[in-house]
C-alpha positions as CSV (number, residue, x, y, z in Angstrom):
1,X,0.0,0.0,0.0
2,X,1.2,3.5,-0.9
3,X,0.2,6.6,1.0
4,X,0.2,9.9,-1.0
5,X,0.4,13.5,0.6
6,X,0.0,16.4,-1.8
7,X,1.3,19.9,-0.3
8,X,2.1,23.3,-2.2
9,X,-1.3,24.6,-3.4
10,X,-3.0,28.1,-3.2
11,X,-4.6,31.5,-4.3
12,X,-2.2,32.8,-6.6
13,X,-2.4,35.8,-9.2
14,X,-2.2,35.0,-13.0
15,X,1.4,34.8,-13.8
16,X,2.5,33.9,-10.3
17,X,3.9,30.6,-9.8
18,X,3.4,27.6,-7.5
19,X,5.4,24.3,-6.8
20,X,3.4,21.4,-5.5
21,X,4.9,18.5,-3.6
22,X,3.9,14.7,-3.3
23,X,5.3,12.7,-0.3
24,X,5.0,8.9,-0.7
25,X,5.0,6.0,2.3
26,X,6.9,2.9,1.6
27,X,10.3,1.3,0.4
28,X,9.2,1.2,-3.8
29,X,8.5,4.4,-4.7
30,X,11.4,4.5,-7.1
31,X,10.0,1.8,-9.1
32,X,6.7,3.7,-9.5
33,X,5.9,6.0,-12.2
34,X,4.2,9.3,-10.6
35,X,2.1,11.5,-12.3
36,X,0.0,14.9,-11.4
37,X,-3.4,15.1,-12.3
38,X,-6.1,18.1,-12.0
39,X,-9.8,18.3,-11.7
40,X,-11.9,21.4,-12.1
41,X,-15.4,21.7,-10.7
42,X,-18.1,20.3,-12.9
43,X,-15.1,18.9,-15.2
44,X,-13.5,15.7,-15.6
45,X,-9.4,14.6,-14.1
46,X,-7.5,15.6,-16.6
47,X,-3.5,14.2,-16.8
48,X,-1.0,17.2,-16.4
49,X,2.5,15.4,-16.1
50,X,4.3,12.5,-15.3
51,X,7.6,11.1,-14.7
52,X,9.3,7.9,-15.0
53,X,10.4,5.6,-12.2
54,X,14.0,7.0,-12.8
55,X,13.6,10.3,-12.9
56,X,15.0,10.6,-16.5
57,X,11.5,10.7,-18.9
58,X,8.9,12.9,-18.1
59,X,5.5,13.2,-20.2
60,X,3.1,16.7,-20.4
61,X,0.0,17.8,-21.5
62,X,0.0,20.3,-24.3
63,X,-1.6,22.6,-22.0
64,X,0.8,23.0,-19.4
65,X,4.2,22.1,-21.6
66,X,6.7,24.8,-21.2
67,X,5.1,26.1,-18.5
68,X,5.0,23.1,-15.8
69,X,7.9,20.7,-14.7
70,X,7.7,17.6,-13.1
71,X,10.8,16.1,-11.1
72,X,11.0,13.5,-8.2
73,X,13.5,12.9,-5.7
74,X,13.7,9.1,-4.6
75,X,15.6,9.7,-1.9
76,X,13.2,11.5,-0.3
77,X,9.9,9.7,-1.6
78,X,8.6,12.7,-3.0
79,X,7.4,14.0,-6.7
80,X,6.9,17.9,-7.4
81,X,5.4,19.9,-9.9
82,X,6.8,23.3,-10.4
83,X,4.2,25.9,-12.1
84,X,4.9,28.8,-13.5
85,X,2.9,31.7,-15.5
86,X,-0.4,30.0,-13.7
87,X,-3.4,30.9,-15.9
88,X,-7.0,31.0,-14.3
89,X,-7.6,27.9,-16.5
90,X,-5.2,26.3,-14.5
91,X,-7.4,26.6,-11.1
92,X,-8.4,23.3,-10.1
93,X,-8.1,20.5,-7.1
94,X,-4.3,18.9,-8.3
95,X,-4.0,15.0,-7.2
96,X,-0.6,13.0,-7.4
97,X,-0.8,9.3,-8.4
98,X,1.8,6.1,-8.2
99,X,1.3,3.5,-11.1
100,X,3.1,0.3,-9.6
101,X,2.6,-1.9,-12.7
102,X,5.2,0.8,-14.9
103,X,8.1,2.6,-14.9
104,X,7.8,4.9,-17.7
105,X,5.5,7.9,-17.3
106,X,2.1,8.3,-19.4
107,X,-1.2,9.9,-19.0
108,X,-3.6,6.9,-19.0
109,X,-5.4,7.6,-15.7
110,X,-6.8,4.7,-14.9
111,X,-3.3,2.9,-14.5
112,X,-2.6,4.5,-11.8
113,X,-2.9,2.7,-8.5
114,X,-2.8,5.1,-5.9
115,X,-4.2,8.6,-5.3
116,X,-3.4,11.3,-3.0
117,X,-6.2,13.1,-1.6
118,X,-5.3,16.6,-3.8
119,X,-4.4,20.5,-3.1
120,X,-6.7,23.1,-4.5
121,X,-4.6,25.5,-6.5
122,X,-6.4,28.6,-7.9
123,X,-5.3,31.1,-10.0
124,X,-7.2,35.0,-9.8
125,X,-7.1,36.6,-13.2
């Protein structure tokens, strides 16, 4: 079993940025691929980013490429996503997931295994 902790969200201004964290429970996190999704009210989870078990692939949206990074730190069980030049389109409750059956990242959401419970991040035009 995998416990997930998301940390890092809040009220920012358009343009502002924002750097969300994951913290992970047990010894296999860096066999896991991670990935951050987001979910807007009234609208379905929609994959942001993710990043291989290694640390070396990582995998975006169109919406958020140049503009987000994902990166993970295995010594410390944790996955971040760094934000910048938030849009108000980017407001939305931001979940981290662990997908145990692969290492390389993707945005097929119902691979993943685990969920966190989410951070609300929202961005004030």
């Amino acid at each position: 079993q995998v416990q997930l902790v998301e940390a890092g969200g809040g009220l920012v201004q358009a343009g502002a940025s924002l750097r969300l964290s994951c913290a992970a429970s047990g010894r296999t996190f860096s066999s896991y691929a991670m990935g951050w999704f987001r979910q807007a009210p009234g609208k379905e989870r929609d994959f942001v980013a993710a990043i291989s078990s290694s640390g070396r692939a990582t995998y975006y949206a169109d919406s958020v490429k140049g503009r987000f990074t994902i990166s993970r730190d295995n010594a410390k069980n944790t996955v971040f996503l760094q934000m910048n030049s938030l849009k108000p389109e980017d407001t939305a409750v931001y979940s981290c997931a662990a997908d145990a059956q692969h290492e390389l990242p993707h945005g097929r959401i119902y691979e993943y295994d685990y969920w966190g419970q989410g951070t609300q991040v929202t961005v004030s035009s």
